[in-house]
The first five atom37 places (N, CA, C, CB, O) and aatype in JSON, in Angstrom:
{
  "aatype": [20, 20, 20, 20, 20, 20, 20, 20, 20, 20, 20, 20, 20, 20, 20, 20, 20, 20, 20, 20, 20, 20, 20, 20, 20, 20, 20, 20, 20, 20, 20, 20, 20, 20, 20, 20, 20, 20, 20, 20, 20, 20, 20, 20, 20, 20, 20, 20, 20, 20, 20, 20, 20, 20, 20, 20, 20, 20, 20, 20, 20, 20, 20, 20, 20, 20, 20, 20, 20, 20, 20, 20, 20, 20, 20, 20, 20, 20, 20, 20, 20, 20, 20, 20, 20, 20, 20, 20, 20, 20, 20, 20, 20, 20, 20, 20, 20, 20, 20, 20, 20, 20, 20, 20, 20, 20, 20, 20, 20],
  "atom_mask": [
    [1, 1, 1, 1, 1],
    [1, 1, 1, 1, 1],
    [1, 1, 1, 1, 1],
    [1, 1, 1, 1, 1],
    [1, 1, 1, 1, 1],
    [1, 1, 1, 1, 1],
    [1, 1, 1, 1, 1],
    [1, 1, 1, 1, 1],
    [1, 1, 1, 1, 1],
    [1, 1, 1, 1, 1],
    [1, 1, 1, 1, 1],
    [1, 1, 1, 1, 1],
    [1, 1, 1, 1, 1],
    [1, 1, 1, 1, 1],
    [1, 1, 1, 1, 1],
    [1, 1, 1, 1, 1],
    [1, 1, 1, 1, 1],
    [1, 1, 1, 1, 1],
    [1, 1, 1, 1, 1],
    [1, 1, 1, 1, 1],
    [1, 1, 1, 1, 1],
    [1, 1, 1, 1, 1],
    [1, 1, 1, 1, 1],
    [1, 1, 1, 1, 1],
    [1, 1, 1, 1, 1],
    [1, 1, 1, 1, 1],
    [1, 1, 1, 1, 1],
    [1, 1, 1, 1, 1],
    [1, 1, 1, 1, 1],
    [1, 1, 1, 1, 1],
    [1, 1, 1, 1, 1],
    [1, 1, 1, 1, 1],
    [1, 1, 1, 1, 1],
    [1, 1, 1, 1, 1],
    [1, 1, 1, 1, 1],
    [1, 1, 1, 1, 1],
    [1, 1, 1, 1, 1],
    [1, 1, 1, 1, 1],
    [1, 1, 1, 1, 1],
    [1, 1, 1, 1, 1],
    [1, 1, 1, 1, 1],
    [1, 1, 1, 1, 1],
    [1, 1, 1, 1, 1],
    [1, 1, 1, 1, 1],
    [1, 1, 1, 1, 1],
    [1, 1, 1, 1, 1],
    [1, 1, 1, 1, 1],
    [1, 1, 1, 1, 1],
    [1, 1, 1, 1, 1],
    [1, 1, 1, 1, 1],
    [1, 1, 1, 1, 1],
    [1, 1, 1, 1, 1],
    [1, 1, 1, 1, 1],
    [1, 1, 1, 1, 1],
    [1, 1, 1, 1, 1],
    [1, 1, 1, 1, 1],
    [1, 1, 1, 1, 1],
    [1, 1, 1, 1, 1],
    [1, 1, 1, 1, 1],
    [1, 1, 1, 1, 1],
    [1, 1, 1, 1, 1],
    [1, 1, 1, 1, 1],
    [1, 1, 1, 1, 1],
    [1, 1, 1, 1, 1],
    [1, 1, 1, 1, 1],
    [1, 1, 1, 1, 1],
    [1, 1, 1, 1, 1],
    [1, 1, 1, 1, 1],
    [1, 1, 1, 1, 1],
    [1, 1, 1, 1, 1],
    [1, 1, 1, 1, 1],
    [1, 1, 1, 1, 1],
    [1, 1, 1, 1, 1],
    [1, 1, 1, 1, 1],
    [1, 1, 1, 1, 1],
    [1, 1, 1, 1, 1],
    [1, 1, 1, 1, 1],
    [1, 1, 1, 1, 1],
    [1, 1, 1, 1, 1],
    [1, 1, 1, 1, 1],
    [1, 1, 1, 1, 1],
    [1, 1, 1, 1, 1],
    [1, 1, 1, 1, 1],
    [1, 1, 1, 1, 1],
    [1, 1, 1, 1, 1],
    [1, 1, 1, 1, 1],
    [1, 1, 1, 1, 1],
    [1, 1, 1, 1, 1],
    [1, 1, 1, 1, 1],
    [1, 1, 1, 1, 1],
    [1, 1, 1, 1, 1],
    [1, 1, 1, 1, 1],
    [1, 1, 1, 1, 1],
    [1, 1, 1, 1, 1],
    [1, 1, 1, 1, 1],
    [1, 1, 1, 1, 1],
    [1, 1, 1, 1, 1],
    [1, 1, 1, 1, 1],
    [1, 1, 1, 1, 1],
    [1, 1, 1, 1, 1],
    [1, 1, 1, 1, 1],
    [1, 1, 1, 1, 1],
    [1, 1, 1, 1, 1],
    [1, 1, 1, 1, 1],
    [1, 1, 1, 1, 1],
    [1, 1, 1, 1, 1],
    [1, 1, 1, 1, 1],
    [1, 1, 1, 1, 1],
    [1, 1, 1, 1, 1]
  ],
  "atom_positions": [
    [[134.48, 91.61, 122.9], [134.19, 92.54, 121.85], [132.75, 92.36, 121.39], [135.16, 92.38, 120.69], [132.29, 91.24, 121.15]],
    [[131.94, 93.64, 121.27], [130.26, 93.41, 120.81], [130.77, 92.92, 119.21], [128.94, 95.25, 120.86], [131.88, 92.96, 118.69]],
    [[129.42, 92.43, 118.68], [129.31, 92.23, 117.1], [128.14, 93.25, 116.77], [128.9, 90.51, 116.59], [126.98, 93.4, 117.17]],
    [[128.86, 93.81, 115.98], [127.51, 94.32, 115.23], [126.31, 94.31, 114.98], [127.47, 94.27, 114.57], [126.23, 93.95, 113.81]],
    [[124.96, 94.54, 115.51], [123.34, 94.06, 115.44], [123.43, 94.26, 114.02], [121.97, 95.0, 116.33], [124.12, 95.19, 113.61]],
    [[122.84, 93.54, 113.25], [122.39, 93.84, 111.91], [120.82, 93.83, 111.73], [123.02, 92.82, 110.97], [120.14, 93.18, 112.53]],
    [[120.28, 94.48, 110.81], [118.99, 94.28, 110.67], [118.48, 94.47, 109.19], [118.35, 95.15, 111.59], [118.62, 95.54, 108.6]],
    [[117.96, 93.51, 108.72], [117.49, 93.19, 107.57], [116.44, 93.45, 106.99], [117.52, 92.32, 107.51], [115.57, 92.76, 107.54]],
    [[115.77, 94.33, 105.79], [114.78, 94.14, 105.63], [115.15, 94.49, 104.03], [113.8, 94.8, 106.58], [115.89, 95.27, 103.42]],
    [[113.79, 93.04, 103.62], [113.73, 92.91, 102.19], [114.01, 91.19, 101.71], [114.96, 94.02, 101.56], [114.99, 91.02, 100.99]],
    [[113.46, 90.34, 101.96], [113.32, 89.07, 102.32], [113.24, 88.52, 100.88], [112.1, 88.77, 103.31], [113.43, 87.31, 101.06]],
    [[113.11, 88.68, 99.83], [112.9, 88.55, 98.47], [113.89, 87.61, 97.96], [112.95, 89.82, 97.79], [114.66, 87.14, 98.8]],
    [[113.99, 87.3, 96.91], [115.07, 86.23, 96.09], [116.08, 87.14, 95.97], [114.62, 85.52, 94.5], [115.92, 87.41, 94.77]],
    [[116.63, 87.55, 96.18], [118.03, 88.31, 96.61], [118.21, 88.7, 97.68], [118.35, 89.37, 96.03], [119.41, 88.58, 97.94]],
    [[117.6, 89.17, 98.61], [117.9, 89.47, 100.22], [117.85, 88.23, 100.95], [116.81, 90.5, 100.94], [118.71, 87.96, 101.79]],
    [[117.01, 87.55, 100.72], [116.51, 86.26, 101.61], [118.16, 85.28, 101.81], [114.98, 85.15, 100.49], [118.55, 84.89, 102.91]],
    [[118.82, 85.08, 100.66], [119.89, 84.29, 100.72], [121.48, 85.29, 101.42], [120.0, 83.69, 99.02], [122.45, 84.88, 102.05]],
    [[121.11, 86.6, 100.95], [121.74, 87.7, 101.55], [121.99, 87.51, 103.19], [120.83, 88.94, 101.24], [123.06, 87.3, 103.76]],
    [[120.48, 87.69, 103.84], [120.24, 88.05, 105.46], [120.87, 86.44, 105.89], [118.17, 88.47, 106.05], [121.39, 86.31, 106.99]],
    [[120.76, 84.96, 104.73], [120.6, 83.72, 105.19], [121.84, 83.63, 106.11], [120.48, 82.63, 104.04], [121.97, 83.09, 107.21]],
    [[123.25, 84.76, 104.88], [124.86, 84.49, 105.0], [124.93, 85.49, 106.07], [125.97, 84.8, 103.53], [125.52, 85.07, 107.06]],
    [[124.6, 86.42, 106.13], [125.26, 87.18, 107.34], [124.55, 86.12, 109.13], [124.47, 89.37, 107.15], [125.21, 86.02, 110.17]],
    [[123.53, 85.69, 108.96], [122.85, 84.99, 110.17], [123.82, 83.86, 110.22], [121.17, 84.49, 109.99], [124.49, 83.7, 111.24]],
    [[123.97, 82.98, 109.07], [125.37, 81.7, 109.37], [126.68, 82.31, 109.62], [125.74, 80.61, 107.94], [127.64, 81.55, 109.69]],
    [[126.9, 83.88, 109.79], [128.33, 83.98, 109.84], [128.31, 84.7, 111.4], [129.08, 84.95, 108.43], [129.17, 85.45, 111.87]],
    [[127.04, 84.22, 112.04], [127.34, 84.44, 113.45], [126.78, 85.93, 113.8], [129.01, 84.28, 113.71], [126.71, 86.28, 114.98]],
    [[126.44, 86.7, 112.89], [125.95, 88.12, 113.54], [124.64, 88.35, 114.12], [125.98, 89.14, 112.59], [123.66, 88.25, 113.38]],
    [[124.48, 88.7, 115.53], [123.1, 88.91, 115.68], [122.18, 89.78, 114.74], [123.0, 89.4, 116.85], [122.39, 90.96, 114.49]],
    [[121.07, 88.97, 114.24], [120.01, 89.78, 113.01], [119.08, 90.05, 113.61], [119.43, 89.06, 111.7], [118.8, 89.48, 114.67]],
    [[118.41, 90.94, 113.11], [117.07, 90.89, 113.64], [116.05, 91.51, 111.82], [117.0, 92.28, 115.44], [116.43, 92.38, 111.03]],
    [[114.76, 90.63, 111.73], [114.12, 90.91, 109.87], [113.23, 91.58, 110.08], [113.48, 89.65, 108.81], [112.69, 91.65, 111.19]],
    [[112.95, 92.08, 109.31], [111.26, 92.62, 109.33], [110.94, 92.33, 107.77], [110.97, 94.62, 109.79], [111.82, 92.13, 106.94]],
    [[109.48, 92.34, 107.45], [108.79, 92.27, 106.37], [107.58, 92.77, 106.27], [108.74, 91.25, 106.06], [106.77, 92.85, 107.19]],
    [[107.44, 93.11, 105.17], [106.07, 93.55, 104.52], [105.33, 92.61, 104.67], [106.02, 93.92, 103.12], [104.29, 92.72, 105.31]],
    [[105.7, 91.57, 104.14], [105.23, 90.13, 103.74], [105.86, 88.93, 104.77], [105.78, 89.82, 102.1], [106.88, 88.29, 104.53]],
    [[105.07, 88.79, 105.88], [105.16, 88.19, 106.63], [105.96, 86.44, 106.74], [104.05, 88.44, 106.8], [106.68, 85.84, 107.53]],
    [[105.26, 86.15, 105.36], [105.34, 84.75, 104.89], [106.8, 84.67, 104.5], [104.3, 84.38, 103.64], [107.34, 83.58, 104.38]],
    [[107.4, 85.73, 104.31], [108.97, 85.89, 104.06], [109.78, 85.43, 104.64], [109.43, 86.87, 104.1], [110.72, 84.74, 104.26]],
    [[109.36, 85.96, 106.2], [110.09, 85.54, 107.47], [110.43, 83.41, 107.84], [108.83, 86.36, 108.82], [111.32, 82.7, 108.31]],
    [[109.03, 83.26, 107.22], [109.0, 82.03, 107.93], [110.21, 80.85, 107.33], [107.41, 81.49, 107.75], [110.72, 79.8, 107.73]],
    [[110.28, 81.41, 106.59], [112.16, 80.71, 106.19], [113.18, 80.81, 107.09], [113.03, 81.48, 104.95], [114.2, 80.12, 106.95]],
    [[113.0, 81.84, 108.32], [113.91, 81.92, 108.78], [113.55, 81.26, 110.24], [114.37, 83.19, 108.6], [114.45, 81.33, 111.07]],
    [[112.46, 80.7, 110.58], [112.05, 80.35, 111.53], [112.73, 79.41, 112.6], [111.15, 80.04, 111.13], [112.39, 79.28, 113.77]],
    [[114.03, 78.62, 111.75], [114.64, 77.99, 112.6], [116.43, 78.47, 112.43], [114.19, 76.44, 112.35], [117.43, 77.75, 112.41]],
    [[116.31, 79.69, 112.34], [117.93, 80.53, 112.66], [117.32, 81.55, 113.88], [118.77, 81.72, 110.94], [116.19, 82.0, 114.03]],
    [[118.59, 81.72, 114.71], [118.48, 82.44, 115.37], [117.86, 84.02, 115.38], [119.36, 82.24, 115.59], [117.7, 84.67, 116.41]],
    [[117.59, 84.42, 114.25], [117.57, 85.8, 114.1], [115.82, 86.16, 114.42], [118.22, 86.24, 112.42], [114.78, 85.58, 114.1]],
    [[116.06, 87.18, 115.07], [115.12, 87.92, 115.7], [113.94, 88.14, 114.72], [115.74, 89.19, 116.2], [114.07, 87.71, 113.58]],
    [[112.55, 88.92, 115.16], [111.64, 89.62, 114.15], [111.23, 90.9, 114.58], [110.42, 88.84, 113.86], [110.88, 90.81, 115.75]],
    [[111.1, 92.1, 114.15], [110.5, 93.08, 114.38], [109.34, 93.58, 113.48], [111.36, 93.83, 114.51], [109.09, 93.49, 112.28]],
    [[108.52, 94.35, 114.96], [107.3, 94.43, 114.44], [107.06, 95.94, 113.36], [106.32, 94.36, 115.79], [105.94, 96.08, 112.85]],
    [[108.01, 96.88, 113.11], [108.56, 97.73, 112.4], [109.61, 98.01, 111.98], [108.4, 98.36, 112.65], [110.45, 97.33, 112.58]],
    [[110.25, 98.94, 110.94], [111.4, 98.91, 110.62], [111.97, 100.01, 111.79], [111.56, 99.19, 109.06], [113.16, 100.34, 111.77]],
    [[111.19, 100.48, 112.65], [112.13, 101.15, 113.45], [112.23, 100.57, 114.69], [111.85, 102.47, 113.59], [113.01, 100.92, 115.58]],
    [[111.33, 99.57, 114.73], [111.81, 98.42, 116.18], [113.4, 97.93, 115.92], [110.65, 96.62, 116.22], [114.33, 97.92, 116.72]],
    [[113.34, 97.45, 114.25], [114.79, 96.7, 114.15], [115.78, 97.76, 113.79], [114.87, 95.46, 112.97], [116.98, 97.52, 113.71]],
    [[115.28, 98.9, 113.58], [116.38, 100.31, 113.81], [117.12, 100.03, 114.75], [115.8, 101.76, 114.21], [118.29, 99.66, 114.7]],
    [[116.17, 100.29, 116.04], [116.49, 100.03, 117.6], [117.27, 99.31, 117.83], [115.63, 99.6, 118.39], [118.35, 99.63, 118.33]],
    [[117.03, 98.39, 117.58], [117.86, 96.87, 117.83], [118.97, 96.31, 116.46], [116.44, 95.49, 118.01], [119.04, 95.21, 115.91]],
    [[119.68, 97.53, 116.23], [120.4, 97.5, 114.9], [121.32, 98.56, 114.79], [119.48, 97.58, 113.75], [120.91, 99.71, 114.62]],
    [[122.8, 98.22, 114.88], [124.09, 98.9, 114.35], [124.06, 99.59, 112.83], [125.21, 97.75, 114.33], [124.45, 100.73, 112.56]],
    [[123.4, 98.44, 111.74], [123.57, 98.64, 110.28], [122.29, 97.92, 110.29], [124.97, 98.05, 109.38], [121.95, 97.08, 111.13]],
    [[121.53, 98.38, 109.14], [120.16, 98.0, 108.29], [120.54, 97.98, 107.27], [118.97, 98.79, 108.25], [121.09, 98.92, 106.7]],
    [[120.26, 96.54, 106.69], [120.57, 96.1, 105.38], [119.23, 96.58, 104.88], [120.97, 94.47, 105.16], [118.32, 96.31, 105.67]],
    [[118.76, 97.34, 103.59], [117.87, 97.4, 102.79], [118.04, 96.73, 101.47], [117.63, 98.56, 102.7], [118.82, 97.28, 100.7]],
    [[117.36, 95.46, 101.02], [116.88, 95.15, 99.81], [115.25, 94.89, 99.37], [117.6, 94.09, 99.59], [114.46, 93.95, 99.42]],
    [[115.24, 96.13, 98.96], [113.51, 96.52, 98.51], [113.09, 96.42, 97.06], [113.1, 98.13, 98.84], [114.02, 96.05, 96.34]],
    [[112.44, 96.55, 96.7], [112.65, 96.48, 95.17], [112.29, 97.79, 94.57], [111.78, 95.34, 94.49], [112.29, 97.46, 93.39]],
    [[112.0, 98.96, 94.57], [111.78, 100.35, 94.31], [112.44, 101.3, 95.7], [110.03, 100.55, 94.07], [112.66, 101.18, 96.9]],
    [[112.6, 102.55, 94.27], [113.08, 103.76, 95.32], [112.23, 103.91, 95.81], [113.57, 105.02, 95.02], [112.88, 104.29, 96.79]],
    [[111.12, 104.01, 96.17], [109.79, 104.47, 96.97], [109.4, 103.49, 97.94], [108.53, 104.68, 96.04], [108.73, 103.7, 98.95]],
    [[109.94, 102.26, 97.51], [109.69, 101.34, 98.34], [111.3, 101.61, 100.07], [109.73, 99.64, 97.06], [111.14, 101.33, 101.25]],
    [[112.44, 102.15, 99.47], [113.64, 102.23, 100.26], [112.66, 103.93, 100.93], [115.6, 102.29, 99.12], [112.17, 104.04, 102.06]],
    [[112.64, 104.66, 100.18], [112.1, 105.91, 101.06], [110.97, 105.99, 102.35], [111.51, 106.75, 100.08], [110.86, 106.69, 103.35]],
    [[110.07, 104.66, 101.6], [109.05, 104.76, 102.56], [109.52, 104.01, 103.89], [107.72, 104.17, 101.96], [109.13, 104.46, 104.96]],
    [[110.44, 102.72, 103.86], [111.05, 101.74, 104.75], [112.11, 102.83, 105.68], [111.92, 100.37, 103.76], [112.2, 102.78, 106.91]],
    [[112.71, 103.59, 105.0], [113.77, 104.33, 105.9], [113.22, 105.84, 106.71], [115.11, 104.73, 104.79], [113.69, 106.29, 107.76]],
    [[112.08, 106.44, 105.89], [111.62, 107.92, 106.37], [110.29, 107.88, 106.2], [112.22, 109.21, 105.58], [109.72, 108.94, 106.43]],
    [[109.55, 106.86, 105.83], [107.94, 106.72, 106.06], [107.88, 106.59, 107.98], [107.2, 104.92, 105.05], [108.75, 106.31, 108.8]],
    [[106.54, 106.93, 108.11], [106.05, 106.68, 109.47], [106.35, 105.39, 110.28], [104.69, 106.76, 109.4], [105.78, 104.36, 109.92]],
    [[107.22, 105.34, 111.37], [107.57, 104.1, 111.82], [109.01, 103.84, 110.95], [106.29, 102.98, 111.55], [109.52, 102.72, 111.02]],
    [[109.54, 104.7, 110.27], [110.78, 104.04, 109.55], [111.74, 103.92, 110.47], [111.36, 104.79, 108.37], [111.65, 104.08, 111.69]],
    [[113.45, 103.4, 109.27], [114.34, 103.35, 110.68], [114.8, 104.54, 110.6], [115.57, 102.26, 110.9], [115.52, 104.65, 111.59]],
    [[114.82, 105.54, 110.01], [115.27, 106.88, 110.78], [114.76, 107.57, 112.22], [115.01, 107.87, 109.86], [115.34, 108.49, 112.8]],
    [[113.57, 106.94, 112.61], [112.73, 106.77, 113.8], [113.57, 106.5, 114.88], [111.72, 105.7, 113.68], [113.64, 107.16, 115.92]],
    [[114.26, 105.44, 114.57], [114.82, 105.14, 115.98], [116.3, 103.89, 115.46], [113.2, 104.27, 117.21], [116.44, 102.72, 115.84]],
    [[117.36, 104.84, 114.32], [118.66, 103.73, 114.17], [119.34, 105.56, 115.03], [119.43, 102.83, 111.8], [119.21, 106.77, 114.83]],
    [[119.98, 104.72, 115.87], [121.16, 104.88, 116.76], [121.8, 106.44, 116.13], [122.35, 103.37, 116.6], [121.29, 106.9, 115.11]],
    [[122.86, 107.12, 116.79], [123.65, 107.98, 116.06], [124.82, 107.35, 115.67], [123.94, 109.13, 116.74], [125.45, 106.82, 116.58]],
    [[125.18, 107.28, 114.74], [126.29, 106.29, 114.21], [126.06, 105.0, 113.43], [126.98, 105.84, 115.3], [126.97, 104.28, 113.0]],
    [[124.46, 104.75, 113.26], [124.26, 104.03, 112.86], [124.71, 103.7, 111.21], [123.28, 104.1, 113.29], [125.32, 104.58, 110.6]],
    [[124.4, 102.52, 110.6], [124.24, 103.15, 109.1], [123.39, 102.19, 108.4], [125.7, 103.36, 108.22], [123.01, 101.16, 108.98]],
    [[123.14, 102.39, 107.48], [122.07, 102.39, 106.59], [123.16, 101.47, 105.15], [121.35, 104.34, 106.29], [124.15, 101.96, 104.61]],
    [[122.59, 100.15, 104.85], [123.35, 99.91, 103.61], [121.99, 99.38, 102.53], [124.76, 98.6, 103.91], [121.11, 98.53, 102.65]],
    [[122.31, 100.23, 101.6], [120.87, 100.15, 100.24], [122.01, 98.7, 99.41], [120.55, 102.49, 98.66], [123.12, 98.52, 98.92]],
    [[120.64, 97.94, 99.77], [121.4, 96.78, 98.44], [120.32, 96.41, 97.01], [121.73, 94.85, 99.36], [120.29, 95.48, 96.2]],
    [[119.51, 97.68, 97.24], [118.73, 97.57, 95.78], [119.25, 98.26, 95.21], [117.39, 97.84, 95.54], [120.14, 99.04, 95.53]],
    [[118.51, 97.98, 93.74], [119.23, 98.49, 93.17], [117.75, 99.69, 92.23], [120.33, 97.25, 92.41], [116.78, 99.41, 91.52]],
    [[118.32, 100.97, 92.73], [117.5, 102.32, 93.18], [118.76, 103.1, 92.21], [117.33, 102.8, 95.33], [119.87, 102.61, 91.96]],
    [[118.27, 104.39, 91.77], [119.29, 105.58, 91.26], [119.56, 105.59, 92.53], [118.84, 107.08, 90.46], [119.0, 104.91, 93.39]],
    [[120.71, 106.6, 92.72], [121.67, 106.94, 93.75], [121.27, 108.53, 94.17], [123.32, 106.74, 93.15], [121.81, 109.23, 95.04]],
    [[120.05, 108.91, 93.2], [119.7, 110.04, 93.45], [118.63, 110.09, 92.53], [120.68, 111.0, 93.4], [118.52, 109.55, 91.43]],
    [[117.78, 110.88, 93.21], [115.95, 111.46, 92.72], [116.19, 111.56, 90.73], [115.43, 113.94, 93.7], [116.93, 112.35, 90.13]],
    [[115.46, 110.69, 90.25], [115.87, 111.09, 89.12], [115.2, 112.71, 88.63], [115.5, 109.87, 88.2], [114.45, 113.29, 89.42]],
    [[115.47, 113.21, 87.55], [115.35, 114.73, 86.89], [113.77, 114.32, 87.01], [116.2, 115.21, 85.02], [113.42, 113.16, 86.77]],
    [[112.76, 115.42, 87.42], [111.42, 115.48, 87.85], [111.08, 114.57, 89.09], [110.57, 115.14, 86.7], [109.87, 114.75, 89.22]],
    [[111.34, 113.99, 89.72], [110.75, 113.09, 90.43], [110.77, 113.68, 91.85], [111.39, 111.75, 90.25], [111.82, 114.08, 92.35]],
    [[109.84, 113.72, 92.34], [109.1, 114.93, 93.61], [110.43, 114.51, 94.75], [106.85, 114.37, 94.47], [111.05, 113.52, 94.37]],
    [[110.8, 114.97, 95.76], [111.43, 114.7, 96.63], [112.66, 115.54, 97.04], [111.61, 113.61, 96.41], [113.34, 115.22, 98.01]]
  ]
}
């Protein structure tokens, strides 16, 4: 039976211990970061690095997002190079910031 690719991005004091538990519970990960220096915590777990969020699209069933702004999740998922670029059909997308659930009243989009 495959496992699920997961792919992580958002390395911060809440994601970082997040991506730590799904990598000890055996799922292939693969991270990306803004902030490079993020990654290097993870330097001795198995989990992969990508050089965009739509490399680890690619190489990803589900994308964990923990970002810290809605603009920051819009630009990571539908900015240039995002993972709508290249996550799978069937893929999915799980937001673990904490973002409105929708454009607030005025806000362009």
């Amino acid at each position: 039976m495959n496992q699920t690719r997961v792919g992580f991005i958002g390395l911060g004091s809440q994601g970082a211990p997040m991506a730590r538990r799904i990598i000890e519970a055996g799922y292939p990960v693969t991270l990306w970061a803004r902030r490079p220096r993020t990654l290097e915590p993870f330097a001795d777990t198995g989990a992969k690095t990508a050089g965009t969020p739509a490399e680890l699209a690619a190489a990803s069933d589900l994308v964990c997002l923990c970002v810290t702004a809605d603009a920051d999740v819009e630009q990571v998922i539908a900015g240039a190079g995002g993972v709508l670029a290249a996550l799978a059909e069937g893929g999915v997308i799980a937001v673990h910031s904490t973002v409105p659930p929708k454009p607030r009243p005025g806000a362009s989009g």
